[in-house]
N, C-alpha and C positions, 0 to 999 in steps of 0.2 A: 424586499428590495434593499434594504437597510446591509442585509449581510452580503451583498454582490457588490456595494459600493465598498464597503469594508475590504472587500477582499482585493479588489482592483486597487486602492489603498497600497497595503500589504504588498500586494506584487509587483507596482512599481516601484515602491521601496528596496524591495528583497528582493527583484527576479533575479539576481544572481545565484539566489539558493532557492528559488520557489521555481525557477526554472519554465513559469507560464505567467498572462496574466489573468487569464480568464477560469473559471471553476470550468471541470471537466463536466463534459454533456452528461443527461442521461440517458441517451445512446452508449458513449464511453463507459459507463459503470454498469449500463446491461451488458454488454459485452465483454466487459471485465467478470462479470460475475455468473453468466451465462451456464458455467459445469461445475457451477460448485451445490453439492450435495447439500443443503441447508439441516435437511433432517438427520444426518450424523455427522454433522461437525461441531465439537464439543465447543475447540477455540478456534477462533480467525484474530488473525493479527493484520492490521493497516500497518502499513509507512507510509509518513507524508501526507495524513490526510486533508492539509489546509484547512477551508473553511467547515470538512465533511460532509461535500457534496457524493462523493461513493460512501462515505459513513452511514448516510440515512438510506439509501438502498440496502445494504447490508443490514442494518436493525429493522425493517422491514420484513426481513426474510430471515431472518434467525428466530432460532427454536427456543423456547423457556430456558433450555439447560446449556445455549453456546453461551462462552462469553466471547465480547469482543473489546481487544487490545489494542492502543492506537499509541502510534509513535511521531509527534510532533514535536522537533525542537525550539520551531520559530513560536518566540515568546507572546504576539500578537495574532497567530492562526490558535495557538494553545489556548487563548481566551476566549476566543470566535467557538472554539472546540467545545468550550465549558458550557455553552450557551445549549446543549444537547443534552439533555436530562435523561439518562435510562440508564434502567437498573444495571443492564447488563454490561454497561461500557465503562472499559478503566482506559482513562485518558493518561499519558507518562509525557512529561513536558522533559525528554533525552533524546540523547541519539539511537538511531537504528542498528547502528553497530553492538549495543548495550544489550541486543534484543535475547543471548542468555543469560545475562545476570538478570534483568531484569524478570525473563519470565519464570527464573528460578525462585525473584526473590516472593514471586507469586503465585509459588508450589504448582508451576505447571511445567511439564516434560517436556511437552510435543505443541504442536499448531496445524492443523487440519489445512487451516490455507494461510500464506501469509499474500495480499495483496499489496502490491504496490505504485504508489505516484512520486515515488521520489526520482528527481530529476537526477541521473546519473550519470548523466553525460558533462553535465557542470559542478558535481562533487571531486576532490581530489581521489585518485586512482586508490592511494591505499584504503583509504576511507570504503567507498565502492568496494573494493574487494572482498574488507573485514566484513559488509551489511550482505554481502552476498553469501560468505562462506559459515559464518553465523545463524544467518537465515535459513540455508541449508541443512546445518546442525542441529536444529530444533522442528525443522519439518518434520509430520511423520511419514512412514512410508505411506505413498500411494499420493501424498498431501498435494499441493499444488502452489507455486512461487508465478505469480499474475504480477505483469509488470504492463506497463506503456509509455512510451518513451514516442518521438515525434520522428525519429530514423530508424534505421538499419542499425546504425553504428554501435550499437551495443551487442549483438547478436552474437561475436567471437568471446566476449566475457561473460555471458550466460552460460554459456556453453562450454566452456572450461569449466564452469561448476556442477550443472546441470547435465554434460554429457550430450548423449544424442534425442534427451526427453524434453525439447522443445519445439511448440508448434506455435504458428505466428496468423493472425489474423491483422487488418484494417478496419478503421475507424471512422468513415469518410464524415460522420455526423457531430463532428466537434472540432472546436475550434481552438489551436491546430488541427486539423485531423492527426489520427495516430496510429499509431502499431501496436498489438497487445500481444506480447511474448506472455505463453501458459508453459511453464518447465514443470513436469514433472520428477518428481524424488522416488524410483525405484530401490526398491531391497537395497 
């Protein structure tokens, strides 16, 4: 209970960058995570993982040999983050934008999936753009870019990056409910 006050904390502080107040359901994080192949996917990268309430679903279902990468800039979810012991998880208290230097600086190529909670409808347009096109860069083929978002409104800037390899699903069991855009990265 300790880390849901913390976080409520945190978000009414920050909802201008955390973009909710409440941690996503685990309805939301099943459904975000629903087609991803656990048994071959070496890396998974978060953005935006807050307090890592999709983080521990995901280290549930990760194999010996994934690792998972999480990209948290708010300096107060980054500690909440730290509170998560496993082997497998490199925490980066940076932007999502950084997400190829950073994964370079940590001799990996590619990312099997990158999911995401970051709120992108309240980030500056350039910014958005760089964590999109970047994000794309580092996918590998076939990978999968998992977003959710609380509208539509983002659907034409997916899609510009993404092309016509987006499929959109509903949330109804979390609060907001939401939208879960799955873009795949073809050849």
């Amino acid at each position: 209970m300790h880390t849901k006050i913390d976080f409520l904390k945190e978000a009414v502080k920050t909802y201008k960058t955390s973009g909710t107040l409440i941690p996503s359901s685990r309805f939301l994080a099943a459904r975000m995570l629903k087609s991803i192949d656990f048994k071959n996917a070496d890396v998974i990268v978060e953005l935006g993982p807050g307090n890592g309430a999709i983080t521990k679903y995901i280290l549930k279902n990760i194999q010996p040999n994934t690792q998972l990468i999480c990209f948290e800039i708010n300096e107060n979810f980054h500690k909440q983050m730290q509170r998560i012991s496993h082997p497998q998880l490199t925490l980066l208290n940076t932007s999502a934008e950084n997400i190829c230097e950073e994964l370079e600086k940590l001799k990996i190529s590619k990312a099997c999936h990158i999911i995401s909670s970051l709120p992108l409808t309240i980030i500056p347009n350039e910014v958005t753009k760089a964590i999109l096109e970047n994000s794309y860069k580092v996918l590998a083929v076939n990978g999968d870019f998992i977003q959710y978002q609380y509208s539509l409104s983002y659907f034409k800037k997916l899609k510009a990056v993404f092309h016509k390899d987006i499929s959109l699903t509903f949330e109804a069991l979390n609060f907001p409910p939401a939208f879960v855009y799955r873009c795949k990265k073809l050849a």
